[in-house]
Structures are given as C-alpha cells and as structure tokens.
MARFILO-968684 format. One record per residue (C-alpha): x negated, y, z negated. Coordinates in steps of 0.25 Angstrom, whole numbers. Example, Ala and Ser with C-alpha at 12.3 -4.5 7.8 and 13.67 -1.06 7.14 Angstrom:
2
- x/y/z
- -49/-18/-31
- -55/-4/-29
***
This chain:
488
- x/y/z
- 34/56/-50
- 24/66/-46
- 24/71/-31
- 10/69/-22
- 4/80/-20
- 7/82/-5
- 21/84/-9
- 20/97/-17
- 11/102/-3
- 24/98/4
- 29/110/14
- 43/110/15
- 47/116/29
- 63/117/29
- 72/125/18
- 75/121/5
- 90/119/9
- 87/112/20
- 78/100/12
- 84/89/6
- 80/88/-10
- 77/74/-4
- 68/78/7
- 59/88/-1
- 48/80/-9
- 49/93/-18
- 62/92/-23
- 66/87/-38
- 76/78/-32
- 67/71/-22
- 56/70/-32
- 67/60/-41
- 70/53/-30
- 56/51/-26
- 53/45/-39
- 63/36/-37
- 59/30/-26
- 42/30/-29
- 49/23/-43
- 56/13/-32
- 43/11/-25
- 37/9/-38
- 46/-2/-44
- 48/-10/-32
- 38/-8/-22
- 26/-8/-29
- 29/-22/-38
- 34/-29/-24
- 18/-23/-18
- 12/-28/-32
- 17/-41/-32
- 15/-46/-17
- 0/-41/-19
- 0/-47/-32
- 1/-61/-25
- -6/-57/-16
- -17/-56/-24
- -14/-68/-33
- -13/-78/-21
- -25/-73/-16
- -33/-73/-27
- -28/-86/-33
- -39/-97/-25
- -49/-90/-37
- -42/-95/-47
- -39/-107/-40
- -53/-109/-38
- -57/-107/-52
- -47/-119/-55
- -53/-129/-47
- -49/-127/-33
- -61/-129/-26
- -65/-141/-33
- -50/-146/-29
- -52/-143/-15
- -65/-148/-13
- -70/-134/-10
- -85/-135/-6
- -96/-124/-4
- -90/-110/-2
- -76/-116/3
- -70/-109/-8
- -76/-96/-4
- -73/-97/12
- -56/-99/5
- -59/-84/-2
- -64/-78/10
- -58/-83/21
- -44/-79/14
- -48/-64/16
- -52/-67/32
- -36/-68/34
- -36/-54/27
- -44/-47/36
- -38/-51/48
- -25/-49/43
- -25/-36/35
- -26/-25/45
- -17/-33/55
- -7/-32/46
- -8/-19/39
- -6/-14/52
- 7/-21/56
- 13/-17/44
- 22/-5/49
- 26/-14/59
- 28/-27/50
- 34/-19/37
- 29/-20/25
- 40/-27/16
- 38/-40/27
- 24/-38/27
- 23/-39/12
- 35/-51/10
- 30/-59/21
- 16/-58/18
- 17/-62/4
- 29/-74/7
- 17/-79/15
- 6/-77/3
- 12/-85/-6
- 15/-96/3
- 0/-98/7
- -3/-97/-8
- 8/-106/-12
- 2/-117/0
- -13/-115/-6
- -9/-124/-17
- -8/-136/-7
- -22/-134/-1
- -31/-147/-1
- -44/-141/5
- -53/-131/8
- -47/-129/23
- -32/-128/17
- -37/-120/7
- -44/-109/15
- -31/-109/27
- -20/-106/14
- -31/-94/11
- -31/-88/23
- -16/-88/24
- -16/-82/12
- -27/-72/17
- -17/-70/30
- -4/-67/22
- -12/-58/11
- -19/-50/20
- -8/-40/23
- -3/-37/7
- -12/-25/6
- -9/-19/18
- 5/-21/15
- 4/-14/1
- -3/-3/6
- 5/2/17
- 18/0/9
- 14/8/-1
- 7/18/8
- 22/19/13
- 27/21/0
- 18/30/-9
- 12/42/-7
- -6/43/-9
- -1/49/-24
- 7/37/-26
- -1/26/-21
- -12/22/-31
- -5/20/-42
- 5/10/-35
- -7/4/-27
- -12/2/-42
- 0/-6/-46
- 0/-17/-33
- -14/-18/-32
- -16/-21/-48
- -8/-34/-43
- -22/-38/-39
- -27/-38/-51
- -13/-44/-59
- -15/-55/-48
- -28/-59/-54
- -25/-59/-69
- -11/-65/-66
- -18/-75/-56
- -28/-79/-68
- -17/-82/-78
- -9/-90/-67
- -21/-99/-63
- -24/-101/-78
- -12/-107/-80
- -8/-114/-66
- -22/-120/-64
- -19/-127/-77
- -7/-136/-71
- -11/-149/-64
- 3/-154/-58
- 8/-161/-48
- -7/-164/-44
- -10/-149/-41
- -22/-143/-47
- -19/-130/-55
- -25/-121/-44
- -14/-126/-34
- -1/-122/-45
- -10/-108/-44
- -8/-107/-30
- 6/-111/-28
- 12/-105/-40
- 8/-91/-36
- 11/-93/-21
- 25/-96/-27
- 24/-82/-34
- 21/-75/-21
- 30/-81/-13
- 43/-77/-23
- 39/-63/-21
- 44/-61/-6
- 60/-60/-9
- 56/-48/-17
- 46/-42/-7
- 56/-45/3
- 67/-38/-5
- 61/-27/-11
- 49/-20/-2
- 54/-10/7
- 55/-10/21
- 45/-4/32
- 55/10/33
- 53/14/17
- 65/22/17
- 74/8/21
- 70/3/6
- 84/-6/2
- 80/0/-12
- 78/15/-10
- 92/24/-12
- 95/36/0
- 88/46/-8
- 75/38/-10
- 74/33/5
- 76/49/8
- 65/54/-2
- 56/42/4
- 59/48/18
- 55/60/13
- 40/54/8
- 39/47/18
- 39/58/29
- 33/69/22
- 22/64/11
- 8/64/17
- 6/51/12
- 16/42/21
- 15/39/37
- 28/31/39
- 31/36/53
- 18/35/58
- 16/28/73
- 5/17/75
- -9/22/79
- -21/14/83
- -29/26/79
- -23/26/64
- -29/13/63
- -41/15/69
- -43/24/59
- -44/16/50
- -56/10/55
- -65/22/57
- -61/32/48
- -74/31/39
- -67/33/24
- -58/21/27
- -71/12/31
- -79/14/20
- -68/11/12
- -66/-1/20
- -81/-4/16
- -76/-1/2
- -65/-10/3
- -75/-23/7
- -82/-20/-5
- -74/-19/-16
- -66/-30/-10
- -76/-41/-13
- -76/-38/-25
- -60/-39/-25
- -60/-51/-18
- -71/-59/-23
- -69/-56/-39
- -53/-59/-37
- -58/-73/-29
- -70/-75/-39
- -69/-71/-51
- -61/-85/-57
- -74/-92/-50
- -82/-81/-57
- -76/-82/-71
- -75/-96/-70
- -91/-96/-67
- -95/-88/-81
- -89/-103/-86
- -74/-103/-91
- -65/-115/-87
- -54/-113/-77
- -44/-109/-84
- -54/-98/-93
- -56/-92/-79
- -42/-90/-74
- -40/-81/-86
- -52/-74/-86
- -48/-68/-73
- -37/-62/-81
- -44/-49/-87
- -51/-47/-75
- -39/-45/-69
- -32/-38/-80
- -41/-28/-81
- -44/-26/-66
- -28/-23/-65
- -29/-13/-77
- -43/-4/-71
- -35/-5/-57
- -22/0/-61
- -29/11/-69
- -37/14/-60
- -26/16/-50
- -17/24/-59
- -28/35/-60
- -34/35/-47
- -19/38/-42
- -19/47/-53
- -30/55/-50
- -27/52/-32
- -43/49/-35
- -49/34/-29
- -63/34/-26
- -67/38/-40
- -59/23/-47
- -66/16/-34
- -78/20/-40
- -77/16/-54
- -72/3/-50
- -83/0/-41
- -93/4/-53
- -84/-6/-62
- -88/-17/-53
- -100/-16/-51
- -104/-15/-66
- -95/-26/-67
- -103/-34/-54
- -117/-32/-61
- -112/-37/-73
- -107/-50/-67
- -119/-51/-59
- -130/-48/-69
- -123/-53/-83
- -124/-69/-86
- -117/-67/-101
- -102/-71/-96
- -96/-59/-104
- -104/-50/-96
- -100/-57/-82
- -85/-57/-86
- -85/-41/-92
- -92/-41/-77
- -80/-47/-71
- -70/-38/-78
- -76/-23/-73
- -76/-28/-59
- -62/-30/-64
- -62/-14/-65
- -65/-11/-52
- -60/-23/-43
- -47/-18/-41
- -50/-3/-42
- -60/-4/-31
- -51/-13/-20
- -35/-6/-23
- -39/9/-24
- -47/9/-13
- -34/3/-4
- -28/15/-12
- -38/24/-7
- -37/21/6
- -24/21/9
- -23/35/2
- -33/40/11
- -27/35/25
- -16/43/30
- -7/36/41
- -1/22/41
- -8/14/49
- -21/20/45
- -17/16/30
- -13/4/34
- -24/0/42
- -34/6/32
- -27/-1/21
- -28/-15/30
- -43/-13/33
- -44/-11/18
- -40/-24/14
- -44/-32/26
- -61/-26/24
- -57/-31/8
- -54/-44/14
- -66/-46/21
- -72/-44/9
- -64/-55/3
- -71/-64/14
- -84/-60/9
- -79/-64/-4
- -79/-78/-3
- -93/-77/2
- -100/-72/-7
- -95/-78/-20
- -97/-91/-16
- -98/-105/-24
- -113/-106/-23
- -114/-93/-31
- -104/-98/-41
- -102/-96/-54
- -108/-81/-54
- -105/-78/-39
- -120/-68/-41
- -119/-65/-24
- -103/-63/-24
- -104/-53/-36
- -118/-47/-29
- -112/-43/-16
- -99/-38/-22
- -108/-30/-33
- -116/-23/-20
- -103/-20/-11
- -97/-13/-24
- -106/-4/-26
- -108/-1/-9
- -90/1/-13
- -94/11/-21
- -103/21/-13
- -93/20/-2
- -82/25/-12
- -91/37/-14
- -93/38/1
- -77/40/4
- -75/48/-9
- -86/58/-3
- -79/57/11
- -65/60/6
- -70/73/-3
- -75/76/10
- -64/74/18
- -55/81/9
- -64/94/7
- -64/97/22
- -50/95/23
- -48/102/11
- -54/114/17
- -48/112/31
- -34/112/24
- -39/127/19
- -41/133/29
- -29/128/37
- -22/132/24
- -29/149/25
- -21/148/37
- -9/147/33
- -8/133/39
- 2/121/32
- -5/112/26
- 2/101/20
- 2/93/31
- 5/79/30
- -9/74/37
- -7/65/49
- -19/58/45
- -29/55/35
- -39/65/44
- -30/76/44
- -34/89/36
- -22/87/28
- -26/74/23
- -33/73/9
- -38/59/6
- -37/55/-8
- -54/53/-16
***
C-alpha cells in the first residue's frame, strides 16, 4: 500500500540503531506489517461501518415505500399528516446529532455504534404495530432519536482509523450503503408488500421484517468493532498494535491524545470555510432527503401500480451507487473534492429542470435518474471533505456532527415542501430543491477559492521558514497552523 505523502516528509530524529524497524514508517518491514493491518481494517471494520449505516438507511427510508403501498390510506392519514411523520423524524436528529458526536470519546465508539443500532431496529420492528397518525409519528421520532448519532459515529471511527489519503475511498464503500439501501429496499417492499397474512397489510411485514434484520446485526458489531484504545483491538497481532502506535502518534492525520477544549468546538462554529459548508450541506441535503422519501410517491405519480413503483426505485438506486462509488475512487485518487462536488451539482440540476419542465413520462423518469448521479456524490464527499479538512478531534467531531445535524434540518423542510396537495408531480418540492442546488453550487466555488488561497500564503510562509534553515515537517497542531494544507 502506498505511503501518504506526509510519511516520506518524516524527520527522523534518533539513529538508525537506535529505531525499531517497527517504529520507523520508512522501513520495509513496517511498511508489510502496515499493510496488514489497513488490509485488517479493510476487511472487518469497514463491512461492520457498511452494514450499521446500511440499516440505517433502510429503516429510515422504508415509510416511502410503505407509503407507496398503501399506508396512509390504512392509517387514515389526512391532509399533510404524512408529511409532518417525514419531518418531524429528522427534529430528533438535530437535537441529537451534535450532543452525541461530542460524547463519543467519552461513550466509545464500539457502544455507541451497537447500542444505537440494537435500538434502531427495535423501533423499526414496533412501526409495524402502529394503528394512527400519533403512533406513527412517536415510533419516527425514536427512530430519528436512535439514528441521529450513526454518522457521527462512522466518521470519528474512521478519522481514528485512516489517514486523509486513505479515507475517501473507504468513505466511498459505507456510504454507497445508502444507495444499496434504496435498490435493496425497493426489491424488499416489491416482494413483502405483496403478503397479506395474518390480517397485516404488506407495508407492515416491510417494517417488521427489516427491523428484524437490524436487530441480528448487534452481536456482530458487539464482537468485532474495536474498542475506544485502537491498539486494545482482540484482532490485531503485537506487531500490528505496535505499527498502529506508531500511526497513531506520529502521522499528521490522527489526534488520539488530544485533551477536551471548548475552544476546538467553537471553532467549529465560526471558522467561515466550515459554515458555508454547513450551508452547503442544507442544501444538498434536501435533495437527499426529499428524493430518498419521495421518489416512490413521485414514480408512482407518473402512473405505475404499486408494485411497478417499488421496482422502479431500483435503477435509480443502482446507478446512484455506481456514479458514487466512482466518483469516490477518483476523487481519493486524485486527493481532489470540490471539482466531483461540482459535476454532481450540475447533474442534478439538468436532471431537476427536466422533472419539472418535461410532461412525456420518459423524459421525467431519465430526470429522476441524473439526479441519481449527483445525490449521493453531493451529500457523502462533502462529509469527506470536511473532515479532511479539520485537524483535531473534537473539531472534526463536532464539524462532522453540525454536518449532519444542518442536513437534518433540511430533512424537516423535506416534508414541507413536497407535500400531498402538490401530489403527483411535487412542482414546489422539486422548485425549491432546484434553487438551493444551484446556490450549493456557488458556495462550492467560494470554499474551493478560499482554500487556493489559504494554501498559497501558507505555501509561501512555509518558504520562507524553510530559507532559514527551519524544520518544517511539522505535524500541525491545528487546521490554522502554517503546517497545515487543506485538501481542494
């Protein structure tokens, strides 16, 4: 596996006699058992990350294909009821998200990550007995309550595990779970919402089947996700837990022993780059949020049957899971994020005037499928991007929080804006998200512009400390330190 960058810029301070081949990121020997242990990472962590977000997902994003199944009509749903159960789902998120990202060094993230999704799948498994709008909307906002601290938990842990150079492309893996999420969902509601036993309609086997799923999945979070001290890892040999010492306490990238500080987290409320991408973040989120809830509704309103539109989700899916994972691969390649941002964005909106200006069904659907192209592209690489960009834990962790939490109070505004009196086509919903995507865009430009900046005055900073004859590779204390290069 190739080295990050930072390692080859290494100073190493002691004698070559006096260094352990295991201690020295340079030597062949560390290099091969580093592998190893990224290869380890690779194997168990990421597939353990993928699955908890991948129900995640899937019990979240369920009530849309419930509703396309009947659910409403069951419930005696009336006015924008159905609407206020979307929204007030993501109120739970953003009160919990930050809360929690913040207590995780304390919590742990292995328990953090079981509990949370034990909890999950228990709520989705009990949606399946609601009788009304108010059980309905309280099992939504448990689910929102118990949901809302899965992506801060993803991102810290794999902050913890993998250096800037490794991180997009594993991002890439457990956040096309997303994506898998819907086109799985679809095929499971096409064939659950056909069954009609026991006096349950099809759209209550959906909800209790895959709150059965999550729920298996805690033994094998509890048994295989690391502990809060890395290098304690039941699965690691002596030489692995001593090259990850190693990582852990000289790579730039990582801040395991860092103390708490009110002043890391404020900063993550006034340093400008990180609230525009906030901004950023809201908008691209309604998109998310409002096409994951949506689009069954939406499909279903160009005229297919119930059972057509549970597949028809299916390529939508499919192909948003391809462009992201793609995407990913090469931005990681090229350690480049504002540019894919872009071209996701300018997918969308060509798809969103399309939807709103087309009437011919074909045209509306090929719509529906290039929003597929950016709509994960747009909401996973700027959480990337982010956390690349802020040095320190609980800066990151906070950052990374506000990320999701600002999203979710786009998932609010979600269920206002599509709602049933604009049904089938949704014209205000898809309006509002057109307008906010295009704003995403300009301030993508803004933060690209900010960083070139940034980086040039640093750039020359760091030569004139170096016609000095000063060191410096330096691991930066912070993300405003002249040592510190943010990623474009």
């Amino acid at each position: 596996m190739s080295i990050p960058k930072e390692k080859d810029e290494l100073t190493i301070t002691q004698s070559k006699e006096s260094i352990s081949p295991l201690s020295d990121p340079n030597d062949p020997l560390f290099q091969k058992i580093e592998s190893q242990l990224i290869k380890k990472f690779d194997f168990i962590i990421i597939p353990c990350l993928s699955l908890a977000y991948l129900y995640s997902n899937l019990d979240k994003a369920n009530i849309g294909n419930a509703q396309a199944a009947g659910m409403s009509e069951d419930l005696g749903l009336t006015g924008n009821q159905y609407g206020n159960v979307v929204s007030l789902l993501f109120v739970t998120y953003v009160i919990f998200e930050v809360p929690i990202a913040i207590c995780l060094k304390k919590i742990g993230t292995r328990k953090s990550l079981s509990i949370l999704t034990l909890c999950f799948g228990i709520v989705c498994l009990c949606t399946s007995f609601v009788q009304n709008y108010k059980s309905l909307l309280a099992m939504r906002m448990l689910l929102g309550l118990f949901e809302s601290g899965i992506i801060p938990v993803i991102n810290v842990m794999l902050s913890m595990c993998y250096t800037k150079q490794e991180m997009a492309k594993r991002c890439s893996i457990i956040y096309s779970a997303s994506a898998a999420a819907g086109a799985f969902g679809g095929l499971l509601a096409f064939g659950l919402i056909k069954i009609n036993a026991h006096g349950w309609e099809g759209w209550r086997w959906l909800f209790a089947i895959e709150g059965v799923l999550t729920i298996s999945s805690f033994p094998i979070l509890v048994i295989l996700l690391p502990p809060g001290d890395l290098t304690q890892t039941w699965w690691l040999t002596t030489d692995e837990k001593t090259v990850l010492k190693t990582r852990l306490s000289i790579y730039p990238d990582f801040y395991q022993d860092e103390k708490f500080s009110w002043s890391e987290i404020k900063r993550s409320f006034i340093d400008i780059d990180v609230l525009i991408l906030y901004t950023y973040e809201f908008c691209v989120d309604l998109t998310l949020f409002g096409i994951s809830t949506f689009l069954p509704s939406i499909i279903k309103g160009m005229g297919y049957d119930k059972y057509k539109t549970q597949l028809l989700t299916i390529p939508f899916y499919s192909l948003a899971l391809l462009s992201f994972m793609g995407m990913a691969w090469i931005s990681d390649k090229l350690q480049h994020r504002g540019g894919f941002l872009i071209i996701g964005l300018i997918m969308e909106i060509i798809g969103y005037s399309i939807l709103i200006s087309q009437d011919s069904l074909g045209a509306r659907y090929t719509g529906c499928m290039l929003i597929s192209l950016g709509i994960y592209v747009c909401s996973a690489l700027s959480i990337m991007w982010i956390n690349n960009n802020c040095a320190g834990h609980y800066k990151r962790a906070t950052s990374a929080g506000m990320m999701t939490t600002i999203g979710s109070i786009a998932g609010v505004l979600a269920g206002q804006i599509y709602t049933m009196d604009s049904a089938p086509r949704y014209l205000k919903g898809l309006k509002i998200t057109l307008g906010l995507t295009v704003l995403a865009m300009v301030l993508v430009i803004v933060v690209l512009y900010y960083y070139k900046t940034q980086n040039d005055k640093r750039g020359k900073e760091l030569k004139r400390l170096e016609d000095q004859g000063l060191d410096i590779n330096v691991k930066p204390e912070n993300d405003r330190s002249v040592y510190f290069k943010f990623m474009l």
